[in-house]
C-alpha positions in Angstrom: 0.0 0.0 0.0 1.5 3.3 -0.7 1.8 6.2 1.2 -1.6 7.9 -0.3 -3.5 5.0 -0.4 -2.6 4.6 3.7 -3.3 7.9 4.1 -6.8 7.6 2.1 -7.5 4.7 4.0 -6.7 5.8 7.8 -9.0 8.9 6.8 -11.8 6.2 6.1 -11.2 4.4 9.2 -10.7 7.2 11.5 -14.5 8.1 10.8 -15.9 4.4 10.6 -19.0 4.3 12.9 -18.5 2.0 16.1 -21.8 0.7 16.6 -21.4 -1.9 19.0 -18.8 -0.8 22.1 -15.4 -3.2 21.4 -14.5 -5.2 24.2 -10.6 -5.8 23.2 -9.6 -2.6 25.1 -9.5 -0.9 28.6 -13.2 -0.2 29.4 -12.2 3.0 31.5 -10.1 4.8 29.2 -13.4 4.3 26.7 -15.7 5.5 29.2 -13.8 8.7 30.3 -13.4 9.9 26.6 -17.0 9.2 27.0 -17.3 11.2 29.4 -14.9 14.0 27.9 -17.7 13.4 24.4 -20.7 14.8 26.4 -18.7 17.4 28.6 -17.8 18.8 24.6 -21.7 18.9 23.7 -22.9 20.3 26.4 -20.3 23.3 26.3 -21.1 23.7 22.7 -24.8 23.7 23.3 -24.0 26.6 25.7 -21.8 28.2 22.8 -24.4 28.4 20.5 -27.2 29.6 22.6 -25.3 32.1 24.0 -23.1 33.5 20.8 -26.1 32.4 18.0 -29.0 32.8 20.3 -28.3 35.9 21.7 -28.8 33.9 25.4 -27.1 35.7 28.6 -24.5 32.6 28.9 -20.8 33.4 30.0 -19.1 30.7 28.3 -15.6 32.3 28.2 -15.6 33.1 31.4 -16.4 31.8 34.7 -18.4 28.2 35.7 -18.4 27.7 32.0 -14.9 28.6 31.2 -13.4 26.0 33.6 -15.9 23.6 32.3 -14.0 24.5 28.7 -11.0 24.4 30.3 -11.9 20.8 32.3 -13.2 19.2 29.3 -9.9 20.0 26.3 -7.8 19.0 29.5 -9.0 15.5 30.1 -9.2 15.3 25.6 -5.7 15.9 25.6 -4.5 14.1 28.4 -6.4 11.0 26.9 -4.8 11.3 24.1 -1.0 11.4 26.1 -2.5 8.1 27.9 -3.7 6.2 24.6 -0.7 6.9 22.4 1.3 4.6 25.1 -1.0 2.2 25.1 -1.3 1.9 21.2 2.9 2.3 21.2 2.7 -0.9 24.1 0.5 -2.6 21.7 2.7 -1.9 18.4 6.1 -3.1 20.6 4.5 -6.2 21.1 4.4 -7.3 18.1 7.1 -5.1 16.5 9.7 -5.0 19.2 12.5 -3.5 17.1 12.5 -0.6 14.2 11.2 2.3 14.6 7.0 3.3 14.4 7.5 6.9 13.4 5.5 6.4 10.3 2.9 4.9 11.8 2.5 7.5 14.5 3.1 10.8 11.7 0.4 9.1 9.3 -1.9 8.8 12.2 -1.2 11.8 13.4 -1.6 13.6 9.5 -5.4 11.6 9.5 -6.3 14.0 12.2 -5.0 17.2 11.7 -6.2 17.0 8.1 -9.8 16.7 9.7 -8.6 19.8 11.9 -8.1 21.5 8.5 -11.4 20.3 7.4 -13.2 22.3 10.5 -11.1 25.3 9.6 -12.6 25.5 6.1 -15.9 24.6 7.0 -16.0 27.3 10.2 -14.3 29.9 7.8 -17.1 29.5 5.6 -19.9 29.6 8.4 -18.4 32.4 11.3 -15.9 34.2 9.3 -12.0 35.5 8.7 -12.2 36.4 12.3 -13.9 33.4 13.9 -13.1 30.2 12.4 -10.8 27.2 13.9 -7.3 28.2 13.3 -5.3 25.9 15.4 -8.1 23.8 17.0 -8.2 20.9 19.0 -8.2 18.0 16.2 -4.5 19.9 14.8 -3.5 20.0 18.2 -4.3 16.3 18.6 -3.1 15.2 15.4 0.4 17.5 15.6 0.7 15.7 19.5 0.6 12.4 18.2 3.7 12.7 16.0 5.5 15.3 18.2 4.7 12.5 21.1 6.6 9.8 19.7 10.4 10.3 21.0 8.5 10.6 23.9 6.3 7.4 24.2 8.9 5.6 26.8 9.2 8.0 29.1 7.5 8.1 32.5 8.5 11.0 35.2 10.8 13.2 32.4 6.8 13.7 30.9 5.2 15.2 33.7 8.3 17.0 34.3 8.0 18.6 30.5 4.4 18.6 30.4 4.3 20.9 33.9 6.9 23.0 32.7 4.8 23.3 29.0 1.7 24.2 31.0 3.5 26.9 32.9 5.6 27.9 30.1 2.1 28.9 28.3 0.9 30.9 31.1 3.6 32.8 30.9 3.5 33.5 27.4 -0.7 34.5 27.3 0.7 36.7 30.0 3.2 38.8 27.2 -0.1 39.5 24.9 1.8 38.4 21.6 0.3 39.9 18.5 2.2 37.5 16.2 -0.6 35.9 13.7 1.9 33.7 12.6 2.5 31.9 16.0 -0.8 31.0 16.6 -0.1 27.4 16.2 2.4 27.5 18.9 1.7 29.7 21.7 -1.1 31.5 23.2 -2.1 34.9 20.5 -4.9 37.3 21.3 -7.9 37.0 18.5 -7.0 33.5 18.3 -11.1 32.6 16.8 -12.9 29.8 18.6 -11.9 26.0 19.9 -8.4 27.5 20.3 -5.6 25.0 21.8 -2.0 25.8 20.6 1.2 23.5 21.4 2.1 25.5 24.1 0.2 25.4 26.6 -1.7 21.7 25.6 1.1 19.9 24.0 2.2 19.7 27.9 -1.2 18.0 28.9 -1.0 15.1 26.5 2.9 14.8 28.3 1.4 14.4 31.4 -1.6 12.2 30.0 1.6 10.0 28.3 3.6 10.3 32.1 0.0 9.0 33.5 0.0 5.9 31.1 3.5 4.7 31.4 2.5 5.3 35.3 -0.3 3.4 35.4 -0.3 1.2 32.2 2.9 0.3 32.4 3.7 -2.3 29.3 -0.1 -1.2 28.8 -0.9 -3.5 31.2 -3.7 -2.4 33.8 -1.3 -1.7 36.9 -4.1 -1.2 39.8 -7.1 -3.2 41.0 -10.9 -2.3 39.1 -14.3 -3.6 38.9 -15.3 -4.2 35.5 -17.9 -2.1 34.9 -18.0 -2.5 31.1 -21.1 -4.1 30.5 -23.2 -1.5 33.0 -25.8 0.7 30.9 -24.1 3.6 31.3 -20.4 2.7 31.6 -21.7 0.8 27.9 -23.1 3.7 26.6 -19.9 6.1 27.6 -17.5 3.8 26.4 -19.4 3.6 23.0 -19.4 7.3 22.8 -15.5 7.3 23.2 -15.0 4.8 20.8 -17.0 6.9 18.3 -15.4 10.1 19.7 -13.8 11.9 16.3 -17.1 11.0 14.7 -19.6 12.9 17.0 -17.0 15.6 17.1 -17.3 16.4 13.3 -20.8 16.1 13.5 -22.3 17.0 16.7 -22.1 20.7 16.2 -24.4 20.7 12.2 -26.5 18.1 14.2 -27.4 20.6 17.1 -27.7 23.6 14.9 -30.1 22.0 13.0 -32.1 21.4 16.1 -31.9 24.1 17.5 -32.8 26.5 14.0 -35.7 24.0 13.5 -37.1 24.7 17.5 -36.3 28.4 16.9 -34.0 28.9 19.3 -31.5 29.6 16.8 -31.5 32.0 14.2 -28.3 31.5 11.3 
């Protein structure tokens, strides 16, 4: 298979519906990107009735802001905590040579759907509104940039604190540099903004957290299994199906909502 055709082909698969909840990996991890899925829709429900509704909603600010802020953190640190699991998985049957190429083309897949929201939110919201460095190219930059650093366990959170901390400071200079949006923070950055500094950090500490307790990508500590419970089933479907609902939750509530006439586009 050639590079396109893989490329092609992981953009198919990457959006292939889930409809029944696979039971060949670690219920939890499902169900909290589950969880991470509805945390999403519900602050983008807010988004729109507040910013398209006219409705008196703080959502960059406040309650809502730290439910933003709660929801991109445990996204990215599940992504930290996956990619060593999938790189556990890949040594096991590949225990020499490197995986780079694996780990790039994956990580291409999803920042080309990052670059799919950008054109389809320039279109709807604007020049000064629309995705430029969202959280799918943040994802999909993270999961090649991640790779050197798949082994590691306490050097991570070491990095990832200091990356967090290092983007603090940074949003605290008020750079007016266009051109470094996709690396640190900018002012009149448009919406579902999440450049490398500060969140890059967060998937380290999500990759210190799986080497920590998935060592090998073996479960290291003692759980029920709660897979098969409703809801625990119905979260971990939702996180299996997670890049899915993403691209389509927000066209699906919009029509909803212009249809009720809540909404007026």
């Amino acid at each position: 298979m050639t590079a396109i055709n893989a490329y092609v082909a992981g953009l198919r698969h990457s959006i292939r519906p889930v409809p029944i909840p696979r039971d060949d990996r670690l219920w939890e991890v499902d169900a909290l990107r589950g969880v991470a899925i509805l945390m999403m829709v519900v602050y983008h429900l807010m988004w729109d009735l507040a910013s398209l509704g006219g409705y008196p909603i703080a959502v960059r600010s406040g309650f809502w802001h730290l439910w933003q802020m709660t929801t991109a953190s445990l996204f990215t640190g599940l992504v930290g905590l996956s990619l060593t699991l999938s790189y556990h998985r890949e040594r096991r049957s590949r225990p020499v040579g490197s995986l780079w190429p694996k780990y790039l083309l994956r990580g291409l897949t999803i920042f080309t759907w990052g670059v799919v929201i950008s054109v389809v939110t320039f279109a709807a919201l604007g020049a000064d509104y629309y995705v430029r460095f969202g959280i799918l190219h943040l994802i999909g930059a993270s999961i090649a940039l991640a790779y050197p650093f798949l082994r590691w366990r306490w050097a991570n959170l070491a990095l990832g604190l200091a990356i967090v901390w290092l983007g603090g400071w940074v949003a605290s200079l008020g750079l007016e540099q266009p051109w470094l949006e996709w690396l640190a923070p900018t002012p009149g950055s448009g919406v579902d903004y999440a450049p490398l500094i500060p969140w890059f950090g967060r998937v380290l500490i999500g990759v210190f957290l799986g080497n920590w307790l998935y060592a090998g990508g073996v479960r290291g500590y003692r759980l029920p299994d709660l897979a098969t419970v409703g809801p625990v089933r119905f979260l971990r479907l939702l996180g299996q199906n997670s890049l899915l609902i993403y691209l389509l939750h927000q066209p699906a509530m919009l029509a909803v909502l212009v249809l009720l006439g809540i909404v007026r586009l």
